[in-house]
N, C-alpha and C positions, 0 to 999 in steps of 0.2 A: 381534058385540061392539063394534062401532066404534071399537077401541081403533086409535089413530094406527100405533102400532109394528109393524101389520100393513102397512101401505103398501107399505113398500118390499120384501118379498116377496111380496106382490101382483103389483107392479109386474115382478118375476124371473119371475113364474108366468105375466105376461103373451107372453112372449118362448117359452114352450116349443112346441113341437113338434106336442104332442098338444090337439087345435083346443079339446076341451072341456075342457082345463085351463085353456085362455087366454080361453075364453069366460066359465067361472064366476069366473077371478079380473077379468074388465072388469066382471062383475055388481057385485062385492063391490065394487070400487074407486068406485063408483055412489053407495055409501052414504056417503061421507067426503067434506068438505069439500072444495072445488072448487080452490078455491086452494092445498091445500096438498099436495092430489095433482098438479095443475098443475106444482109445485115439486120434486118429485120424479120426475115424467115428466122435465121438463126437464135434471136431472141425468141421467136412464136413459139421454139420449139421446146421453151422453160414454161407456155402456156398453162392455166388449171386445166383449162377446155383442152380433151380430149379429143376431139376432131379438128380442135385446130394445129394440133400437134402432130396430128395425124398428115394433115394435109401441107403443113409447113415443111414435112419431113420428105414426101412425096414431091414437092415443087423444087426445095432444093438439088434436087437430080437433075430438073433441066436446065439448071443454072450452071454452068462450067466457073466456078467458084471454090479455088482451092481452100477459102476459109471454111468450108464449110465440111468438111473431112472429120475432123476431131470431133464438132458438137453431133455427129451424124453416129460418130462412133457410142459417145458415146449416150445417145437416142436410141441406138442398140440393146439398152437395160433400164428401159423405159416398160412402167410397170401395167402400160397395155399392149398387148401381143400386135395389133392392127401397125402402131406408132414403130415399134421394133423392127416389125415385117417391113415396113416403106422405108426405114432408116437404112436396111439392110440392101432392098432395091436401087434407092438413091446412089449408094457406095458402087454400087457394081456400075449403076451410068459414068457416076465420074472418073473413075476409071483410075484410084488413085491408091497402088502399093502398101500404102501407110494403114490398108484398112484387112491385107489381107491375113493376118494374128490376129484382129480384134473379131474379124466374120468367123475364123474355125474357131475361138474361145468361145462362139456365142453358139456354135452348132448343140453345145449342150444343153440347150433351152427343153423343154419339155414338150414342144408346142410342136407337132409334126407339120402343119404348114409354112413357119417360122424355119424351121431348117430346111424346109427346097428352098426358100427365097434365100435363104444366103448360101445355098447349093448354085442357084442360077447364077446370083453376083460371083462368085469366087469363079466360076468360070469364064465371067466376062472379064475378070481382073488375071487370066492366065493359068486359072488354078483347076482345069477341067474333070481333073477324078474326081472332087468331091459332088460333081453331077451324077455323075454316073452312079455312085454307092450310096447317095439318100434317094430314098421314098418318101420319107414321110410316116415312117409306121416304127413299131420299136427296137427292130432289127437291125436297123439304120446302127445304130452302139456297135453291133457284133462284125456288122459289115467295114465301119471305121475302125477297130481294134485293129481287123486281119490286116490292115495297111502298116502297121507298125513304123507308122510315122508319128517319130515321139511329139509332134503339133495337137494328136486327140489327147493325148493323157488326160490335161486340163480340164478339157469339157466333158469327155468321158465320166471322172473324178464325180463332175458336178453334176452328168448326166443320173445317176448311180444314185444318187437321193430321191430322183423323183418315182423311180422303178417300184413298184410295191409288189407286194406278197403273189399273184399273179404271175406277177412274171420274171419266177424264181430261176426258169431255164435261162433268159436272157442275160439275168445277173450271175449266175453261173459260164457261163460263158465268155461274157466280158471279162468276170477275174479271171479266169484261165488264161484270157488273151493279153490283161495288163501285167498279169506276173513276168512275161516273158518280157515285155519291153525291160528286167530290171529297172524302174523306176521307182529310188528310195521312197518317196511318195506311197505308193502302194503298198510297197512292204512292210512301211508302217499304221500303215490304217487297216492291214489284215491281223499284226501281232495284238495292236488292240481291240479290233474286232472277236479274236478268237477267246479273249474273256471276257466281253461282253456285250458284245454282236453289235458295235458302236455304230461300223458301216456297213457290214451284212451281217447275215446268219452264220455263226459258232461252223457250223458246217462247211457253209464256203468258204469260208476263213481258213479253215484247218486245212480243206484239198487245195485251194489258193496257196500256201506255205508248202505244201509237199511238192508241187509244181516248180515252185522256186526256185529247188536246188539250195538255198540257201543254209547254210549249215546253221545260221543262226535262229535260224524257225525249226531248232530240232529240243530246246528248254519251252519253247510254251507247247508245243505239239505232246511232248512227254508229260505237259500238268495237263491237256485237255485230257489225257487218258481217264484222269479222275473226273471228267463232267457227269452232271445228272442224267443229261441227255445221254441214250446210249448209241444215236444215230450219229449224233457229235464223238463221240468215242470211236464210233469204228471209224469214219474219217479220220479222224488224229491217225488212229493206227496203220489206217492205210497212208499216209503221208506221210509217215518215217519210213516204211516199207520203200516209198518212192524214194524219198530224200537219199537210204543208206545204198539203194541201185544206183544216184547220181553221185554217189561217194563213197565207193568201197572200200577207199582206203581207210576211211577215217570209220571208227566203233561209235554206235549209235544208242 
C-alpha cells in the first residue's frame, strides 16, 4: 500500500522475536521513502523495547542517511551491549568520519565482542590498526597502550575500572604504558591513588610514579615509605631509586 502510517509499526515489527516477522517487516520498510524511514528509525532507537532498539540501530546502516550518525553515536552507550554492538556496525556502513573519536572512546567498553565490532567499523572508516590489535580478550588494553596513540588514553582510563583483582598483571602494565604517554590525567589519578588506592592498588601507584620520571611523584613516594603495607613500601622505595636515576642531578 505504501501508505506512510504503516512505518512506524513496521518499524515495532522489526524488534520482534520471531526472525521472519522481522525479516518481512525490513522487506516492507524497503518500499518507503528513505528518509522518512530514516526518521523514524532514529526515534526507534529512544525505544523502551530492547529489540527494537536493537534492530532500529542495525537497519539504519542500510540507509545512507547522514542524519543518522549522531543519534548512532550516540546509541553507542546504550545500556544493552547487543544495541551498542549494531550502533557500532551501522557507523562503519555509513561510512561517516564524524564517528571515528566517538568508536575509539567506546573501545573501553568492557564487553570483549563490543570492541571487535568497533575494531571492524573503524577499519571500514580508514582506521585499519585498530583491527589488527583487538581480539576481544583483556590484553586488547596492553596491546592499545603499546600504540601510544594519545586517542586510547580516554578509554584506557575507563577501560581500568572494569579490570578487577585477577587481572593485576594487565593493570600493571597498562600504567607502565599510560605513564609514558605523560598524560596529566594519569599522573593524577596515580598521586591519588598512591594514598588510597582510588584507581589502582597503593602498589601500582607508586612503580606508576617511579616510571614517570616526574620529579613531582618524589613528596608522595617518600610518605608511602611510611605505609602499613610493606609491599607498598618497597615499591615506593624502589620508585625514587628509579625517579633519582631519571634525575641525577636533582637530590632525592
Amino acid at each position: 500500500m505504501s501508505d506512510a502510517r504503516a512505518v512506524e509499526p513496521l518499524i515495532k515489527a522489526l524488534g520482534e522475536r520471531d526472525v521472519n516477522v522481522s525479516s518481512a517487516a525490513a522487506g516492507a520498510l524497503k518500499k518507503f521513502d528513505d528518509a522518512y524511514v530514516a526518521e523514524s528509525l532514529v526515534r526507534a532507537l529512544g525505544d523502551p523495547g530492547v529489540n527494537v532498539r536493537r534492530a532500529a540501530a542495525l537497519a539504519l546502516g542500510e540507509l545512507p542517511d547522514a542524519r543518522a550518525v549522531e543519534p548512532l553515536i550516540k546509541a553507542l552507550g546504550d545500556g544493552d551491549e547487543s544495541v551498542s554492538r549494531n550502533a557500532a556496525e551501522a557507523l562503519g556502513k555509513l561510512g561517516d568520519h564524524r564517528a571515528v573519536n566517538h568508536l575509539i572512546k567506546a573501545i573501553g567498553k568492557h564487553y570483549g565482542r563490543l570492541r571487535e565490532t568497533i575494531a571492524v567499523a573503524l577499519k571500514k572508516l580508514g582506521e585499519p590498526k585498530w583491527n589488527e590489535l583487538i581480539e576481544g580478550n583483556v590484553w586488547d588494553y596492553c596491546r592499545l597502550v603499546s600504540t601510544m596513540d594519545s586517542r586510547v588514553i580516554e578509554p584506557l582510563l575507563e577501560a581500568f575500572e572494569y579490570l578487577n583483582d585477577k587481572d593485576q598483571n594487565i593493570r600493571r602494565a597498562l600504567v607502565a604504558g599510560l605513564v609514558k604517554m605523560n598524560d596529566p590525567r594519569v599522573f593524577s589519578l596515580l598521586i591519588n591513588s598512591i594514598k588510597d588506592g582510588s584507581w589502582c592498588d597503593r602498589k601500582t601507584a607508586a612503580s606508576g610514579l617511579g616510571d614517570s620520571g616526574n620529579l613531582n611523584s618524589a613528596e608522595p613516594l617518600i610518605k608511602a615509605l611510611g605505609d602499613g603495607d610493606k609491599d607498598v613500601r618497597w615499591a615506593a622505595a624502589c620508585a625514587l631509586i628509579t625517579l633519582a636515576k631519571a634525575n641525577p642531578s636533582v637530590s632525592i
